[in-house]
ChimeraX commands (.cxc) that place a marker at each C-alpha (Angstrom):
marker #1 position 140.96,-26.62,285.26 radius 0.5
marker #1 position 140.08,-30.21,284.68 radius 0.5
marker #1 position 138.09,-31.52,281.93 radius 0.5
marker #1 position 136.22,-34.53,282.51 radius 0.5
marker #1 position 137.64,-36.43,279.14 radius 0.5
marker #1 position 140.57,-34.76,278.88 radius 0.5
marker #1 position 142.65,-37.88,280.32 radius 0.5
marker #1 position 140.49,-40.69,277.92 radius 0.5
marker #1 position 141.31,-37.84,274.65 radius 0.5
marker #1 position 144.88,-38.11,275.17 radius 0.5
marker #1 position 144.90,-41.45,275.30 radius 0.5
marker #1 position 142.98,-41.99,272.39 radius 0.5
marker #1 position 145.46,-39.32,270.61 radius 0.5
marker #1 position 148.22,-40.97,271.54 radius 0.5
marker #1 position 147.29,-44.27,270.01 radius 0.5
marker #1 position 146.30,-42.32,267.41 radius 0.5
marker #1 position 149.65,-40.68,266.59 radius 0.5
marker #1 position 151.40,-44.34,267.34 radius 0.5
marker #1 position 149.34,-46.28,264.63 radius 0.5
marker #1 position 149.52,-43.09,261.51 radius 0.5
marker #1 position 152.66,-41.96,262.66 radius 0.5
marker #1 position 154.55,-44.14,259.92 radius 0.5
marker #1 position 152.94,-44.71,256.57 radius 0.5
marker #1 position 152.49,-49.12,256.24 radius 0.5
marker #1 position 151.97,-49.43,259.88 radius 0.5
marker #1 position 148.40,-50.44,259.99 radius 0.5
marker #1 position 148.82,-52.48,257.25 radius 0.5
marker #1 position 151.81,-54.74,258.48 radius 0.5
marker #1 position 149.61,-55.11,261.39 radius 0.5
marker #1 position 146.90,-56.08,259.78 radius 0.5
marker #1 position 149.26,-58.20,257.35 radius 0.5
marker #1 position 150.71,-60.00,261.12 radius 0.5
marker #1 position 147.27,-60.69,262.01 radius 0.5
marker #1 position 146.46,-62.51,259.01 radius 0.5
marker #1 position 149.19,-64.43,259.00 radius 0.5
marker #1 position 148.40,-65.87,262.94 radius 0.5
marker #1 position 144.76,-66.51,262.00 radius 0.5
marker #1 position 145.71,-67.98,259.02 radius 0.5
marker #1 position 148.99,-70.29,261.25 radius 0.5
marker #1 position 146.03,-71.02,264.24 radius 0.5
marker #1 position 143.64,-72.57,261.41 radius 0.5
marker #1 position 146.00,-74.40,259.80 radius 0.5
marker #1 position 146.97,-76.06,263.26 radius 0.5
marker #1 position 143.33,-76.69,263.80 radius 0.5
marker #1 position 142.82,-78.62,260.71 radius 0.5
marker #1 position 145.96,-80.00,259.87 radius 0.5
marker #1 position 145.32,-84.09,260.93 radius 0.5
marker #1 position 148.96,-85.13,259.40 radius 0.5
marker #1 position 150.90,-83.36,262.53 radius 0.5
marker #1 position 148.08,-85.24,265.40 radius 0.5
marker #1 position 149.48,-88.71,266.19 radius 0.5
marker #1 position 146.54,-90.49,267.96 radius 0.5
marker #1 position 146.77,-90.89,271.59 radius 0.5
marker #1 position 148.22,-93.70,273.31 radius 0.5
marker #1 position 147.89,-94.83,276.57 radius 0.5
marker #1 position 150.11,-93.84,279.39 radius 0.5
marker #1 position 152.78,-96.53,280.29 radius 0.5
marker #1 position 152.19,-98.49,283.37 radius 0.5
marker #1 position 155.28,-98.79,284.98 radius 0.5
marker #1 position 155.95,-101.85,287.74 radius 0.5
marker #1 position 155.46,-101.29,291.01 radius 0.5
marker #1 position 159.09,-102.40,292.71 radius 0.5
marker #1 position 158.32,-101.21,296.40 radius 0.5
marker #1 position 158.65,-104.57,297.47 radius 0.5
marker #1 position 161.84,-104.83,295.72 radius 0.5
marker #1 position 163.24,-102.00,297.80 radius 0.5
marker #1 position 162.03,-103.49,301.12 radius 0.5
marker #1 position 163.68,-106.51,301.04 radius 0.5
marker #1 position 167.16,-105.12,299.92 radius 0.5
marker link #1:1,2 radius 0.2
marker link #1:2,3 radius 0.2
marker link #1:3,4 radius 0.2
marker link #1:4,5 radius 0.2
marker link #1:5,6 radius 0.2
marker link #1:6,7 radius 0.2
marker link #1:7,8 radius 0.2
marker link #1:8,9 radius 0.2
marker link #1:9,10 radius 0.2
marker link #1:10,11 radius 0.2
marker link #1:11,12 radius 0.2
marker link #1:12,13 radius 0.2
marker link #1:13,14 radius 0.2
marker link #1:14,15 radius 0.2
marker link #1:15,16 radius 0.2
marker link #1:16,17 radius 0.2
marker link #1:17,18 radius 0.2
marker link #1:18,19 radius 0.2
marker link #1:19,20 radius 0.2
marker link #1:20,21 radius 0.2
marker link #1:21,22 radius 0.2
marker link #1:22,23 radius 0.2
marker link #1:23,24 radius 0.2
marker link #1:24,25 radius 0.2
marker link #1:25,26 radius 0.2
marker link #1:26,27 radius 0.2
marker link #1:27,28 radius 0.2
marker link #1:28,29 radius 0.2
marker link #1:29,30 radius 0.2
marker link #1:30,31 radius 0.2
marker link #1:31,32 radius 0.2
marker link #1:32,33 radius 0.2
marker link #1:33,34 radius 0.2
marker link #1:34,35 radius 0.2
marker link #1:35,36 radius 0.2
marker link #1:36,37 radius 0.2
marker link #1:37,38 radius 0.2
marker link #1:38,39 radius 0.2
marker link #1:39,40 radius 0.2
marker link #1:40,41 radius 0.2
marker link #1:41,42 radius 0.2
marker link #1:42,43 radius 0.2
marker link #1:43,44 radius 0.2
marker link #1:44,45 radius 0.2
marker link #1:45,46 radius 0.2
marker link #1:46,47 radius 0.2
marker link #1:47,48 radius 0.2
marker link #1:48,49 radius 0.2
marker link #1:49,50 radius 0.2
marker link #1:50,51 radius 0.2
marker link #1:51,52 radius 0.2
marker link #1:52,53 radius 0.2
marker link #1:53,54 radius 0.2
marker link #1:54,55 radius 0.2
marker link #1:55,56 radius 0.2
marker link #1:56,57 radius 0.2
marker link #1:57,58 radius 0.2
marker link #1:58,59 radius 0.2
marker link #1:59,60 radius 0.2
marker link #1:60,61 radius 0.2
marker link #1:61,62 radius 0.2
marker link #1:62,63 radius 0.2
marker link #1:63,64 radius 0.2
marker link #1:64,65 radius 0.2
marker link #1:65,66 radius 0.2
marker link #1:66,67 radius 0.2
marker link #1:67,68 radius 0.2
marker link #1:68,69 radius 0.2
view
């Protein structure tokens, strides 16, 4: 006996039962989420923490150095 959606049902169920298993849970999740949305804007916008870019440092070539030692 094998239902077509059975497999799919149970999973839904099971996620089900996981999120309204414990009263709060959806909403410290939801709470969480906020919070990371809220912490990746403020890193967007924030233009005290970006220092401007400098150049990369050239740094002397001292093959020849090596050679002759």
């Amino acid at each position: 006996m094998h239902l077509p959606g059975l497999i799919p049902l149970l999973i839904v169920l099971g996620l089900a039962f996981l999120l309204f298993s414990r009263p709060g849970r959806i909403s410290n999740i939801m709470e969480d989420l906020g919070k990371g949305i809220r912490g990746f804007r403020k890193g967007l916008s924030d233009p005290e923490d970006q220092r401007p870019e400098e150049p990369p440092r050239q740094v002397q070539d001292r093959t020849e150095d090596r050679a002759s030692q």
